[in-house]
N, C-alpha and C positions, 0 to 999 in steps of 0.2 A: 504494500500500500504506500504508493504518496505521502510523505511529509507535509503538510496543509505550511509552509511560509508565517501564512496570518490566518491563523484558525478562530472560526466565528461562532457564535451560542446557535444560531439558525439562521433564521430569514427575517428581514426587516418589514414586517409586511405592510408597517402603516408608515409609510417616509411622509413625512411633511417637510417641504419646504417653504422658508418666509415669503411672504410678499414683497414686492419693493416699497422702502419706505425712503423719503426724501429726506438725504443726507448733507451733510456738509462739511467741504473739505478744505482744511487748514495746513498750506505747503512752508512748511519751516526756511525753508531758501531755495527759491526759485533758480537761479540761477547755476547753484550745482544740481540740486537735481536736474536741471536741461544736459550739464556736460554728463552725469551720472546715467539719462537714457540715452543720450548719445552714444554712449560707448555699450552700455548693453547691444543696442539696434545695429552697430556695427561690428561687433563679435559675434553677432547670429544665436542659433537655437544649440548650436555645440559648446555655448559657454556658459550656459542659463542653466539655473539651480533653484529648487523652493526648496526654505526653511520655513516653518509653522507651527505656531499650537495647533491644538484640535478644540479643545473646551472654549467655546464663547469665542473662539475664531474662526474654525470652519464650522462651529455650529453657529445660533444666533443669540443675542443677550434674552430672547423668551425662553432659551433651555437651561437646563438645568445643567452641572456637570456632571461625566460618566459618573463618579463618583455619588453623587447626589441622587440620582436615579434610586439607587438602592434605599437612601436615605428617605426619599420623600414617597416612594412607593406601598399601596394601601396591601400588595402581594408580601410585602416582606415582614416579617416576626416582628414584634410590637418591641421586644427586649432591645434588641437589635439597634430599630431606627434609634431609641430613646439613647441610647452609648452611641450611636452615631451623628446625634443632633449635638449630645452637650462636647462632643467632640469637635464639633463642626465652631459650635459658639465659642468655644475657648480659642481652638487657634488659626482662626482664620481672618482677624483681627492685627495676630501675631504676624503672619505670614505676608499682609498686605501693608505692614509698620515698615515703611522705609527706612524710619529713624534707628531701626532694631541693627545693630553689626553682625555681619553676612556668619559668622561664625557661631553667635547666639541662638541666631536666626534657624540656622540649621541645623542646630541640637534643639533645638523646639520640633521642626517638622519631623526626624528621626523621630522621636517622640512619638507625637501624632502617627505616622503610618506606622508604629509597630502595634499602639493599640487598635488603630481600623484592622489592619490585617488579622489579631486578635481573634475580633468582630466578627470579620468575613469568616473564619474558619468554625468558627462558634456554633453560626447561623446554618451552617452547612447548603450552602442556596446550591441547585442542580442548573444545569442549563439549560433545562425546558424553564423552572421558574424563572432563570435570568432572563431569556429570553421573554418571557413572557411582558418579565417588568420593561425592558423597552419596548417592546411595541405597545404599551398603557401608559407610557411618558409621553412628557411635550418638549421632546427633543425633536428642532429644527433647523435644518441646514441653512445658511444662509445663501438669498437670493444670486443665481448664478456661478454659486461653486458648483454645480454640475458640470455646468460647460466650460471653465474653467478647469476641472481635475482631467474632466475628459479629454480636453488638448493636449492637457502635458504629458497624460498617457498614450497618444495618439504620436505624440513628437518624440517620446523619449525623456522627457524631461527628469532629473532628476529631483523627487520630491519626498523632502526627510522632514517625519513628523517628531516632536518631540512634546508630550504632553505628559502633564501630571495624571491624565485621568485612565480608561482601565481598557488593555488591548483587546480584550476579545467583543464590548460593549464597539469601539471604535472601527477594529475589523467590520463586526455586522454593519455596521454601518456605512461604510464606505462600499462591501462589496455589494450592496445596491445599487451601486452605480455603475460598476466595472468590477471584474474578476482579477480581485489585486494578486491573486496568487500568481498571477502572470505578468505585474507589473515588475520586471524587474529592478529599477531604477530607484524604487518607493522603498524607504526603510521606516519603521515604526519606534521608536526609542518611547515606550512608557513602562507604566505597570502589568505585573500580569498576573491573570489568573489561571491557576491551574490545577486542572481538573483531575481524580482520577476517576477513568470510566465517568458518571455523569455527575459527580458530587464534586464540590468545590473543596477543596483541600487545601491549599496554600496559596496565599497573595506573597507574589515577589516584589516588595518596594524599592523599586529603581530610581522612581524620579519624581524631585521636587522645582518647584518655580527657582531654585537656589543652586539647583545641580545639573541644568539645563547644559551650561556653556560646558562644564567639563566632561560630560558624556558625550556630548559633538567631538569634543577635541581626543578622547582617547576611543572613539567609533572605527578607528581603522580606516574612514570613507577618504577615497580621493574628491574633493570640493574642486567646484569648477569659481570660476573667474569674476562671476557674473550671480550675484544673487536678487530674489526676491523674500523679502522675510514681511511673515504677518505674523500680529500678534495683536491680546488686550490687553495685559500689564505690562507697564514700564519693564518688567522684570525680564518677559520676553527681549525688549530689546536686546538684551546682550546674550541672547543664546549663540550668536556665532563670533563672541570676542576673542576665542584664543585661536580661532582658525584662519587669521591672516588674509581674508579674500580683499582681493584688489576693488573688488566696486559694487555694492550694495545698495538695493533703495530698500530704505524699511517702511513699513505701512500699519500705524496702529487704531484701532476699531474702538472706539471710546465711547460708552452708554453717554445718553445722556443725561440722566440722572450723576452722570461724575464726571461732569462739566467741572469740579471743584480743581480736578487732577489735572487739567489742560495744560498750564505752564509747564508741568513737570515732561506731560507730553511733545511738545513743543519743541521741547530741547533735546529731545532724544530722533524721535521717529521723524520723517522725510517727508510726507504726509500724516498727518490726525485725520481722522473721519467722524465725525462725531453723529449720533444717533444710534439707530440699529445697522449698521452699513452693511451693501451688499456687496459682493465680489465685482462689483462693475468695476470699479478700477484695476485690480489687479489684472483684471480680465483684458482690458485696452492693454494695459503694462504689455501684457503677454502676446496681443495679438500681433504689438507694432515690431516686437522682438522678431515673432517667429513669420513674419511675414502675410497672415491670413485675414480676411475682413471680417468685421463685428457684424451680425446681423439684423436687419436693417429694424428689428424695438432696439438692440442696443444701440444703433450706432443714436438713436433718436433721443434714446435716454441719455447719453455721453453730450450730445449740444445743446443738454437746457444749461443753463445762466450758473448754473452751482458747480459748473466743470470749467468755465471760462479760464481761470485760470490755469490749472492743467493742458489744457488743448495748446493753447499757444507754446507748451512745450514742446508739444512734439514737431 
């Protein structure tokens, strides 16, 4: 039998995806990022790379994270969510405390995932339940990463996920869209669950918002030239800090409910987007790279008055 790459709980049988909702987009310096597409656009699709969360990035701020599914699900042991709720409220406060040092910080999350993992093994969830509990979540893609994963899949693209939240929940999920087991180029860096036969037995906690950059960097991956990174905390930004690439646009996805965080965004990311944002950018990003046209809702969405700046970059 086949090794499954990225083995899934089943089939995602209720996908929702967002709707578009009008965003607004906040370019930290125009005129390097103009030299920063330029050079993407002229190194071609043999130099292009995605870096990305998955939690509230390729999903949308109305989901929940993989993690959270468990939590907020009326399927799962009552004992369970309630160690997993007051777990949630103590450190995740902790986790999003800028002020805290990187060292503190991540002897707090160690912490935190060795009691969830705990948790999960306590609770013994199978993966017909797991399954079950996402497709009864309101976990939503956001608008236009469909056609967005599907290009990069299509091209070759190399696209390295690296999220805090939980791989077999993330697997089902993407393999709705495409049969990632044949994605060669796709690597998944998170948590995982692992089953023996149908029972959940062990959480291996891999990764935190803290431990991002250093699992990029000791990944073995040859990194091309040319990236795209998205993300929704600051903290993402620096998932590819010790990997040396010569010319990055980053792109960060800001609620707007944390309109408070802006400045901090500002300073980091290349574009802010503030609202519920949809893949339309990245998606132009992508198309002018790899040479393809936007179809013609997108290209129609791309020249209302909230992209004016953008466009004249390209």
């Amino acid at each position: 039998m086949q090794i499954q790459r990225f083995p899934t709980l089943g089939e995602w049988t209720e996908k929702k995806t967002n709707s578009f909702i009008e965003e607004k987009l906040i370019i930290r310096n125009s005129e390097e990022l103009k030299s920063k597409i330029e050079k993407m656009i002229s190194e071609g699709a043999k130099q292009m790379q995605i870096v990305t969360d998955f939690d509230q990035t390729i999903s949308s701020f109305l989901s929940p994270a993989t993690f959270s599914l468990f939590r907020m699900s009326e399927l799962s042991p009552q004992d369970f969510k309630n160690k997993m709720q007051s777990y949630y409220d103590y450190y995740v406060p902790i986790e999003k405390d800028q002020s805290i040092k990187i060292e503190e910080k991540n002897k707090h999350m160690h912490e935190w995932y060795q009691k969830v993992s705990e948790a999960f093994h306590e609770a013994k969830f199978t993966k017909s339940l797991s399954c079950q509990i996402l497709n009864t979540s309101h976990i939503y893609l956001r608008y236009l990463f469909e056609p967005f994963f599907y290009k990069c899949v299509e091209e070759h693209v190399p696209f390295h996920i690296v999220s805090g939240g939980l791989d077999r929940v993330i697997n089902t999920i993407l393999s709705s869209i495409h049969e990632i087991d044949t994605y060669d180029e796709m690597t998944l860096h998170t948590n995982q669950m692992l089953f023996q036969d149908d029972t959940l037995e062990k959480m291996e906690m891999l990764v935190t918002a803290t431990t991002k950059a250093k699992i990029l960097e000791t990944s073995g991956i040859q990194f091309r030239n040319n990236t795209i990174l998205l993300g929704d905390l600051p903290s993402d930004f620096y998932m590819t800090k010790f990997l040396n690439i010569p010319n990055q646009v980053s792109i960060g996805f800001l609620a707007q409910d944390h309109a408070y965080q802006l400045e901090e965004y500002k300073k980091l990311y290349d574009i802010t987007i503030i609202g519920d944002p949809s893949f339309l950018v990245p998606l132009v990003l992508l198309s002018k790279v790899m040479g393809y046209p936007l179809s013609e809702e997108q290209t129609q969405l791309f020249n209302s008055k909230n992209y004016d700046e953008l466009r004249e970059l390209f």
